[in-house]
N, C-alpha and C positions, 0 to 999 in steps of 0.2 A: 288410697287403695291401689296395690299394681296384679294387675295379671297379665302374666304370658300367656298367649292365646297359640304360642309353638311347642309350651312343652307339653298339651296333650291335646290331640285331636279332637276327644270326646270324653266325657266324663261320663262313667255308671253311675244311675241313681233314678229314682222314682221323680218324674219331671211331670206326674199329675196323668198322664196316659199310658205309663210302663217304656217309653223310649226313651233312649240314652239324651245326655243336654250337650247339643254340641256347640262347641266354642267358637270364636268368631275366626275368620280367616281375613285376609289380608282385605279383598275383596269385598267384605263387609264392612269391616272399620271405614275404607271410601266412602262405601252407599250408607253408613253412619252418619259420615260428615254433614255439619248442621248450625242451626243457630245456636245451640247449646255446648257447640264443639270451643275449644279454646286452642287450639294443635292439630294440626297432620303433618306428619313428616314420611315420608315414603322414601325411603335408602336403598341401596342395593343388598343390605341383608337380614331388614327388618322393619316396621311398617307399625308407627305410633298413632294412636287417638286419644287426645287428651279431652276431660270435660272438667269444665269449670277452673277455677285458681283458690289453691289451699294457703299456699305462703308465695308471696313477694318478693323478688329480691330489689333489696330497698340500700341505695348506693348513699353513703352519709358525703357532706362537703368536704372536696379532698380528696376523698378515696378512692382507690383503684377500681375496678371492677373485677380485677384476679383477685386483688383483697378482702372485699365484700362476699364473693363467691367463695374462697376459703373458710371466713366466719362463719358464713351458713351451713356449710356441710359440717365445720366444728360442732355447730350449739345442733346441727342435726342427731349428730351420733350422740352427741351427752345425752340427748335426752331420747337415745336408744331407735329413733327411727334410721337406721343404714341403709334400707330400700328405698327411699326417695329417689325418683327422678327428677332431675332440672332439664327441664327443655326452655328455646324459644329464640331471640334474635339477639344479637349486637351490632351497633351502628359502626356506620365507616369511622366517624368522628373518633376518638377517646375519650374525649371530657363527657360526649352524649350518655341521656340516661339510656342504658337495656331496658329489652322486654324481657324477662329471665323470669320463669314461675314454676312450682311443682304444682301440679294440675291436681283438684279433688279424684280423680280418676282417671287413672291410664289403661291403657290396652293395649297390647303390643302381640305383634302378630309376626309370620317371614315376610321376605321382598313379595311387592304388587308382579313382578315379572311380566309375561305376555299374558293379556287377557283379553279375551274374544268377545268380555262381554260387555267392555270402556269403546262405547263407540262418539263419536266425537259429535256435540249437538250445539247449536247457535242458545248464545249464555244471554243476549241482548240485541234487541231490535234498533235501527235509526239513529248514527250517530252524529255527531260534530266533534271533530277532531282539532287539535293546535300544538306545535311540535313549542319547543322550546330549548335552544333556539330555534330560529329557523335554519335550512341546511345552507344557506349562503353565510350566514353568521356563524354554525361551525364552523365551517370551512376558512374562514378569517382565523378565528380562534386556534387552530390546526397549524395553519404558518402562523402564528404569534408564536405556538409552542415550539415548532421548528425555530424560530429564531432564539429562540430560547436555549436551547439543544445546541446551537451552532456558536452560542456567545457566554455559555456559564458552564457549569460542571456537570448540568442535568443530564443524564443518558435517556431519560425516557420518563412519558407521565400520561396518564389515563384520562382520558376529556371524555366527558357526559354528557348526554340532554336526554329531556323529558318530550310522552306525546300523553297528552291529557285529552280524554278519550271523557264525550257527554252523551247520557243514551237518553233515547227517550223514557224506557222502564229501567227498574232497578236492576242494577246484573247480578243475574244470580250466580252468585260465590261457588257455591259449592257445585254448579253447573262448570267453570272456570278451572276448579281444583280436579275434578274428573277428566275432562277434555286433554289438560297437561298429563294427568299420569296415563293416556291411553298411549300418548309419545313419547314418553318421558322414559324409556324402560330401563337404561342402566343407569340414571341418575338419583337428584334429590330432587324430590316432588313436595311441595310445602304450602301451609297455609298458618298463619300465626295473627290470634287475635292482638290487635293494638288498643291502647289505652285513647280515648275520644270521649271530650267534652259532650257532645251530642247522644242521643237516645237510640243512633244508628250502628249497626256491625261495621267496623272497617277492619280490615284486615291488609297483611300482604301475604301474598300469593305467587307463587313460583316454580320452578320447575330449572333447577342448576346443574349443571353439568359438572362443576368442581367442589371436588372434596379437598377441603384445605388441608384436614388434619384426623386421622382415627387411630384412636389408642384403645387395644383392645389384650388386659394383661401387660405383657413386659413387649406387646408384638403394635407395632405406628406404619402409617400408610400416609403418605403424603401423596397428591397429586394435579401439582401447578400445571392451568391451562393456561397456554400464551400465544396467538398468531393464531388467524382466524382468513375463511372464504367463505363466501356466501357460497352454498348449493346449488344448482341447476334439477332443473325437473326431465333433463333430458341424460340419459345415462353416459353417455362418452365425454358429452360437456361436465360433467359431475365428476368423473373421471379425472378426465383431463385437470379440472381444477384442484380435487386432492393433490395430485401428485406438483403442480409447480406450490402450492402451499407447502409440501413437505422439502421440498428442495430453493424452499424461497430464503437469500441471504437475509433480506429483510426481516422475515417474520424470525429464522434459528435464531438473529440476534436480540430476539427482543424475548424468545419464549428462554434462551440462554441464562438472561436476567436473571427473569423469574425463577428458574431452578435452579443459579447459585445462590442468591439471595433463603431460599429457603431452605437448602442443605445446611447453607453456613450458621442459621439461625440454629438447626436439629442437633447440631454436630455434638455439641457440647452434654446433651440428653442422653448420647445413643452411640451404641457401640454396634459393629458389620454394617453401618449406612449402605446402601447400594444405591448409588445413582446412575441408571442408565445413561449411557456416552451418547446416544443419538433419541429425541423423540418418535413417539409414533402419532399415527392419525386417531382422532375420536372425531365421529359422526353425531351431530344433534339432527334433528330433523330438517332445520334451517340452514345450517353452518357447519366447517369446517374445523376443528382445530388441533393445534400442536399439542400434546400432551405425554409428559411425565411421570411415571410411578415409583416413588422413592418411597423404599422398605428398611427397616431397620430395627432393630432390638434394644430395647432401652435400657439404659444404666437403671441399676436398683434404687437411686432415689430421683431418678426421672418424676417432675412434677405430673397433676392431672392434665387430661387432655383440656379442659380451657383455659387451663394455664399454658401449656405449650399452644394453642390455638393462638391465645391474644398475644403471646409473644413473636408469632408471625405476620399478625396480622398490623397493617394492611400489606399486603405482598407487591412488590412490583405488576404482579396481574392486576391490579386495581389502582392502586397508587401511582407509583411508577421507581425512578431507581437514581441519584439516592433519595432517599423516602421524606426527608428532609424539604429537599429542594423540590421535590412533585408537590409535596401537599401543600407549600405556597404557590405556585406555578398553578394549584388547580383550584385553590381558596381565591385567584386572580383574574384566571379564565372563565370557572363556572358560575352563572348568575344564583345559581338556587345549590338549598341546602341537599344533602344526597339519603339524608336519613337513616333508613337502614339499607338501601342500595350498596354492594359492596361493601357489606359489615359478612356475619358471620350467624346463620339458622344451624340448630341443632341441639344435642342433648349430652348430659354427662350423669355419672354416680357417683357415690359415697364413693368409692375403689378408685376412683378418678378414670375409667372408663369411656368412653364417648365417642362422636364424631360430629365434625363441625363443619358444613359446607358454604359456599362464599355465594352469600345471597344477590344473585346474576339472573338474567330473564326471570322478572320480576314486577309486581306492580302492585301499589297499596287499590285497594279499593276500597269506597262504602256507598250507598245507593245505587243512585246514576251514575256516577261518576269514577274513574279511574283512571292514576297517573303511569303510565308506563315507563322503565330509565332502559337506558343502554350506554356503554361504553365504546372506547378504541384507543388500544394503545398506540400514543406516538412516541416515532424513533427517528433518528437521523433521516433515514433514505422513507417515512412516509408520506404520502400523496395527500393531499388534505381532502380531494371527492373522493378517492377510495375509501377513507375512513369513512366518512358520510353516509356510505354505502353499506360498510362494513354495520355500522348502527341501525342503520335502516333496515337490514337481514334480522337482527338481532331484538329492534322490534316487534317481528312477522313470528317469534315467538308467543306470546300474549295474546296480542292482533288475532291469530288461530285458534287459539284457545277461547277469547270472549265471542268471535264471530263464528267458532264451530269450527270453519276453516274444510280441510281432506287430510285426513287418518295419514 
């Protein structure tokens, strides 16, 4: 079953008291969100609630994941369903299995926007914390990568660690998912059930600031984030720090990457590309960063949007550049697996339709327990405690969201 909860405010009809039945708003699908929920996605210009899982998407030995996703929308339309939606995640890996499902019931609503009425509350009491590594250990790892940098062809590669977070009560999920969209106002706000041996809800949960890819019609939105500063709580210091981020040789070079790398991948799809000659600033709540908006109009047999998704994906924003030499560089440096950390949350249609954002401030959780990841890009000229730091900001995303945190 799909309803749009935007194409009509209110429906007439006898609803048992003689008032009208009115449909859900964006606002509501949130305070929806539940144990029964299977999806929230929260965009900047539409707003999903999935329940349950109808079909699977089920990857045979071998297969691609653009492949498998093409048969399924086939064998969808033969047998006359063309409304389907596929929502749900793809991991940084390739070979890894998706989470990819058409939900028994969707709901789709416009953007969450500013709401007065998401105010931010403590999601769990009493914890014990343990980063992984520890920030002396990155920061080893940091000059490994610089040596690396300085002695092979690698321009650049994304190093990771986890903070595993134990509460004494169970965190409440959907506590967690409201918290981040009170912040979250022009991003992706998300929550996707995951598949667990156990009798528990685990999910990941987040709130991304980048949209890798939306294809809406013949009309695609790209927008690579690269180079990052931590925020200040004091206004001139916050200031001050936007503007040497925007004017940082270190960071153009690295956010540079990223937005050639993914023109060059588009180029071939898409005809009037526009890529802006300089980035500009986006604000998280947390952090600083460089960001890109590349528009374009696609050739008439431009594939669907997760097929253009997973052919950029992993982008130098996650990976690093060439994409080759990162992903050994970071299958060397990082001790644990990254999951769907830096894969790809989001939805498509039969029309091939969609948008797909780069699953960033993030964290799986089930019970007590919750893993937190963050990244930082290294490039020739970075500092290994900066980046440190840089991870540690990017933490303080989640960290606010589970602990309640200030609005």
């Amino acid at each position: 079953m799909f309803t749009d909860a935007n194409t009509c405010s209110t429906v007439s009809g006898d609803s048992g008291n003689g008032s009208a039945y009115q449909r859900p708003s964006a606002i509501d699908l949130l305070y929806r969100y539940g144990v029964d929920s299977s999806i929230f996605l929260g965009t900047p210009e539409r707003t999903l609630l999935g329940r349950g899982v109808r079909l699977r998407l089920k990857r045979g030995p071998g297969e691609s994941t653009a492949t498998a996703l093409q048969q399924l929308f086939t064998d969808l339309q033969r047998n006359g369903d063309s409304e389907a939606i596929l929502v749900g995640a793809i991991p940084f890996a390739p070979d890894a299995q998706p989470v990819l499902f058409i939900p028994d019931q969707l709901d789709v609503a416009g953007p969450l926007g500013r709401h007065t009425a998401l105010k931010p509350n403590q999601a769990r009491r009493g914890t014990a914390t343990e980063e992984q590594p520890a920030q002396a250990v990155y920061a080893q790892r940091v000059q490994q990568a610089l040596d690396l940098i300085r002695h092979t062809a690698l321009k650049k590669v994304v190093l990771s660690r986890m903070l595993e977070i134990r509460s004494e009560r169970d965190i409440d999920q959907s506590m967690v998912l409201r918290n981040l969209a009170a912040r979250n106002i022009g991003g992706y706000t998300f929550a996707v059930d995951l598949p667990t041996p156990s009798a528990g809800v685990r999910r990941l949960v987040g709130a991304s600031p980048e949209l890798l890819l939306q294809r809406m019609g013949g009309q695609l939105l790209a927008n690579p984030i690269a180079g990052t500063a931590p925020r200040s709580s004091d206004p001139g210091e916050d200031l001050a720090r936007s503007r040497k981020l925007l004017h940082s040789a270190k960071d153009r070079q690295e956010h540079a990457l990223v937005v050639e790398a993914v023109a060059e991948t588009l180029r071939p799809y898409c005809r009037n590309l526009h890529v802006p000659p300089v980035p500009e600033l986006l604000a998280t709540n947390r952090v600083w960063h460089l960001s890109t908006r590349i528009r374009a109009e696609l050739t008439k047999h431009a594939p669907a949007s997760y097929a253009l998704a997973l052919a950029l994906h992993p982008t130098p924003a996650v990976c690093g550049e060439p994409r080759d030499l990162a992903a050994r560089a970071i299958h060397t440096l990082e001790d644990f697996d990254r999951g769907l950390f830096t894969g790809l949350v989001g939805w498509c249609d039969a029309k091939g339709d969609g948008a797909w954002a780069v699953t960033i401030r993030c964290a799986e959780i089930e019970a007590n327990r919750a893993t937190l990841y963050a990244g930082a890009g290294i490039v020739a000229d970075s500092d290994p405690w900066q980046e440190v730091a840089e991870t540690s900001a990017k933490f303080q995303t989640l960290l606010d969201a589970i602990q309640g945190g200030v609005a």
